[in-house]
C-alpha positions in Angstrom: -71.1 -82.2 -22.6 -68.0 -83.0 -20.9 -64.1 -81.5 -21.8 -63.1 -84.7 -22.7 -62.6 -83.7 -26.1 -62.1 -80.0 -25.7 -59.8 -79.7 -29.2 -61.5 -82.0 -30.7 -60.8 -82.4 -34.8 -58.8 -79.2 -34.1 -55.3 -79.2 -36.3 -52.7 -78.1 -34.4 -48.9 -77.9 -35.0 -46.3 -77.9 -31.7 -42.5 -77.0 -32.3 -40.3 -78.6 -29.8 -42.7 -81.5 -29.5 -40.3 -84.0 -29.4 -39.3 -83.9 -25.6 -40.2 -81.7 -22.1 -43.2 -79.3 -22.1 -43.4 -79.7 -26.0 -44.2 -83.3 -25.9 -46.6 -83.0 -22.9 -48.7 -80.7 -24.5 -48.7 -83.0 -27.5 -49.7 -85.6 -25.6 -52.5 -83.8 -23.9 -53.8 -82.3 -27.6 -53.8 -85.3 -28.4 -55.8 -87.3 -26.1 -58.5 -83.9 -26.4 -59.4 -85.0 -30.0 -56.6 -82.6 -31.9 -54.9 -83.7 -34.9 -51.5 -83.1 -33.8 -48.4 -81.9 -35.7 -45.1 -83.2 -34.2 -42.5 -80.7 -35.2 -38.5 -80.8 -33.8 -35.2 -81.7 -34.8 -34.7 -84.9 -34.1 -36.1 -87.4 -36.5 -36.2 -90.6 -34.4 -37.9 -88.5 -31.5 -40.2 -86.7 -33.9 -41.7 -90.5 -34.8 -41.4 -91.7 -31.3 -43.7 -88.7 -30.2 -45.9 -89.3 -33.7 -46.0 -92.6 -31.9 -47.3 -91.7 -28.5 -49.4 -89.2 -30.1 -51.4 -92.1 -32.1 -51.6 -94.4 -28.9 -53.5 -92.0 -27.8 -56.2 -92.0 -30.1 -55.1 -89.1 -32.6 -54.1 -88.4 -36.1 -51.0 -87.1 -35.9 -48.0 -86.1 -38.5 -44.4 -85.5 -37.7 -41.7 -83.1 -39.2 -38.3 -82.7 -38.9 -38.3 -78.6 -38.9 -35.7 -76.3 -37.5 -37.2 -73.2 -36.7 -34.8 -71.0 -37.7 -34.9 -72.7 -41.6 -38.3 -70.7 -43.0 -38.2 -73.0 -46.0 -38.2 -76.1 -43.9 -41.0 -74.4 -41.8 -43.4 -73.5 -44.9 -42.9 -76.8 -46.3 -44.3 -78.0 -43.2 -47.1 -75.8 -43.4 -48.1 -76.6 -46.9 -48.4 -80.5 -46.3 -50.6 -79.8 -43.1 -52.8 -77.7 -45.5 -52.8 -80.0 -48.2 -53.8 -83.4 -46.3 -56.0 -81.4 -43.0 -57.0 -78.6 -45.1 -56.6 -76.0 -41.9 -54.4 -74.9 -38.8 -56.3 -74.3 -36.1 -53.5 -74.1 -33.5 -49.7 -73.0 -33.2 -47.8 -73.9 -30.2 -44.3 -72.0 -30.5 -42.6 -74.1 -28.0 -39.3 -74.4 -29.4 -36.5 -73.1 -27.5 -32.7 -73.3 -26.5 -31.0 -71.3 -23.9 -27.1 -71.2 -23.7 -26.4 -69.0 -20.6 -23.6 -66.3 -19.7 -23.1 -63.7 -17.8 -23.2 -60.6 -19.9 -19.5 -60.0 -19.5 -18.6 -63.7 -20.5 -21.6 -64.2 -23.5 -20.3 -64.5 -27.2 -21.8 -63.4 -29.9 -22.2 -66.8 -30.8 -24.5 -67.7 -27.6 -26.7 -64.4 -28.5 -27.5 -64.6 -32.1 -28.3 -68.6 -31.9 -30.9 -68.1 -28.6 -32.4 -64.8 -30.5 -32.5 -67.1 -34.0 -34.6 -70.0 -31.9 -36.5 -68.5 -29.4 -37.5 -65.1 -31.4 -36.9 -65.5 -34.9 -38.4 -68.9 -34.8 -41.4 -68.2 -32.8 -42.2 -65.2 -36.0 -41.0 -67.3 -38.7 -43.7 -70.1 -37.2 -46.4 -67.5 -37.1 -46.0 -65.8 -40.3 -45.9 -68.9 -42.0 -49.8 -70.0 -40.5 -51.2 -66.7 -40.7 -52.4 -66.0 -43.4 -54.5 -69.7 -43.5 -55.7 -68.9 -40.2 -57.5 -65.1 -41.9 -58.4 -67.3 -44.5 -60.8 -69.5 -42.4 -61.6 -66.7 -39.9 -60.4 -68.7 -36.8 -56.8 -69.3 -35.0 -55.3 -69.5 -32.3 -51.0 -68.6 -31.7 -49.6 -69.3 -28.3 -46.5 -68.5 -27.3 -44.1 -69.9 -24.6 -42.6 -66.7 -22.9 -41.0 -67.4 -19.3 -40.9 -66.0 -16.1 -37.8 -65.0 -17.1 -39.2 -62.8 -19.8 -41.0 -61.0 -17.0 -38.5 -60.6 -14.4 -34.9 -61.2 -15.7 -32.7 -64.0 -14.6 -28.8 -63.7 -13.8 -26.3 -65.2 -16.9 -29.6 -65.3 -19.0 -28.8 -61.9 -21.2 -30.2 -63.7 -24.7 -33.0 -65.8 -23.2 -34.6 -63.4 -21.2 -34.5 -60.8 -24.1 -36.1 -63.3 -26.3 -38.5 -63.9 -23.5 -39.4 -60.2 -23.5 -39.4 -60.4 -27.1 -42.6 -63.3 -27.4 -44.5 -60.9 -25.0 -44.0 -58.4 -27.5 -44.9 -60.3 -29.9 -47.8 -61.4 -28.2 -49.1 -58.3 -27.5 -48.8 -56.9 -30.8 -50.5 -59.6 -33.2 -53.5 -60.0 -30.6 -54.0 -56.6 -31.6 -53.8 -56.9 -35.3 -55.1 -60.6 -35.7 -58.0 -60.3 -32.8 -60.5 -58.0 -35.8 -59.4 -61.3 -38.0 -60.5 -63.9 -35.4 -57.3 -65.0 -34.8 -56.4 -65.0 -30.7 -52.6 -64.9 -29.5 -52.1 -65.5 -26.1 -48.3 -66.4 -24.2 -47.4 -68.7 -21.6 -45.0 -67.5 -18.9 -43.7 -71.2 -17.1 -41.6 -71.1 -13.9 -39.5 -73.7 -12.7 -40.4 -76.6 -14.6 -39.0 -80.0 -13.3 -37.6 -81.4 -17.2 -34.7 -83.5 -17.4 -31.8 -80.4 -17.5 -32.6 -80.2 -13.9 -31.2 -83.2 -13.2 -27.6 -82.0 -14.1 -27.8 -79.3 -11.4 -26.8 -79.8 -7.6 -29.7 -81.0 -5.6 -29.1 -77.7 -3.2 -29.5 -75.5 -6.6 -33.1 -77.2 -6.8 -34.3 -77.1 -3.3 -33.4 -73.5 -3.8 -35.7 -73.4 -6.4 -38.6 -75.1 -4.5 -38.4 -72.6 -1.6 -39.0 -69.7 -3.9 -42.0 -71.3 -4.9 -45.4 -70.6 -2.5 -46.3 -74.0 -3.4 -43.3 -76.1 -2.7 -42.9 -77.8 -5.7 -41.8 -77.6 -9.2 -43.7 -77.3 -12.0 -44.5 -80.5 -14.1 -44.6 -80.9 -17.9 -48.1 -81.4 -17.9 -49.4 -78.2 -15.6 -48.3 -76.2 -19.1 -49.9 -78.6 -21.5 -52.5 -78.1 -19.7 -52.5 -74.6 -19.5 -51.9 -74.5 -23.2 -54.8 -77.2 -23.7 -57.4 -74.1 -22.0 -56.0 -71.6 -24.2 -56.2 -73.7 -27.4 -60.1 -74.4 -27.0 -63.4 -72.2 -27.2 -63.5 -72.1 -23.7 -61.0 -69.3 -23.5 -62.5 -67.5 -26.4 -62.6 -64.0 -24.7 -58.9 -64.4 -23.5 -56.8 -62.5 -25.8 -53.2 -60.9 -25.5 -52.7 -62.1 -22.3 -49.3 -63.5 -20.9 -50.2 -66.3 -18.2 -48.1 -66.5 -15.7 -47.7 -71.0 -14.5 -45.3 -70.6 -11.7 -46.9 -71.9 -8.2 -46.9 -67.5 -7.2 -43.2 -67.6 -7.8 -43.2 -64.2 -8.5 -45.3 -63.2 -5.5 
């Protein structure tokens, strides 16, 4: 058998799935036989991704959900249940950073990247659990950073929050692993998505030269990292935090 349908019939819900790594790994789910759940903010790009998703050969739903709303989040949940019957797979992708040195940062800046990138990555999870220990099976992922390993300069909130997922990671792998349930987190580097294209091109060939293999990432070297982790293939990898930089950090 080939891996040409790896996830296949597998239900699995994104957040952030409208755009960037989010939407890769959507895309990827969905051409490995997953029924995909689109979930972001924007409605037109939640159904343009719905879209793709279907083109591709999948069953696919979209949501408008804000991940720090819990009611818009369960809501999502229970009309997965109700017409798939299941969640195999959680992809907490959604994130937001709003940078600032630590002397410059507002309260504002912190509360809204810890509300989105932590808050929303437990609200997500909490909300599938418990159907995942009812079928026995699941799988969490959760999109750390490199940042969330090393620290990164004007970056107070989202590195924290980065920290944070590990944590988090770490934690339910140990209590969910008895129930069947693996949670694993995905630590990207530099990622070439289209909020590098607002920085100086010197900013960016910095970038590449701290990166072994000259290059920046691509969307689709996470999805499919993500892809891996998702299927029974890496069904003895558990708690882990893996690292998708090109030996950045080496």
């Amino acid at each position: 058998m080939t891996n040409a349908k790896r996830l296949q019939d597998k239900v699995a819900i994104i957040t952030g799935a409208a755009q960037g790594i989010g939407l890769a790994t959507a895309l990827k789910f969905a051409r490995e036989g997953a029924r995909v759940v689109v979930c972001d903010v924007k409605p037109d790009a939640v159904d343009a991704a719905v879209t793709q998703c279907k083109a591709a050969g999948a069953r696919a739903l979209g949501f408008v959900v804000d991940v720090t709303q819990r009611a818009m989040i369960d809501a999502m949940v229970s009309a997965v249940l109700e017409t798939w019957g299941r969640v195999d797979v959680l992809v907490n992708n959604a994130g937001i950073t709003q940078d600032a040195r630590l002397q410059k940062m507002t309260l504002e800046q912190f509360d809204r990247v810890i509300d989105v990138n932590l808050r929303g990555v437990y609200h997500c999870a909490q909300a599938v659990v418990d159907a995942m220990v009812a079928q026995g099976s699941g799988v969490i992922l959760n999109a750390s950073s490199i940042v969330g390993v090393y620290g990164n300069f004007g970056q107070t909130n989202y590195a924290a929050t980065k920290f944070g997922v590990i944590g988090f990671t770490k934690t339910w792998s140990r209590e969910l692993g008895p129930k069947g349930i693996r949670v694993n987190a995905v630590a990207p580097g530099f990622i070439d998505t289209p909020i590098l294209a607002s920085m100086p091109p010197k900013v960016v060939q910095g970038m590449i030269d701290r990166v072994p293999l000259q290059r920046l990432g691509r969307a689709d070297d996470i999805a499919n990292v993500y892809a891996f982790l998702a299927s029974d293939e890496a069904a003895y990898v558990n708690g882990a935090v893996l690292e998708v930089s090109g030996g950045m950090s080496l």
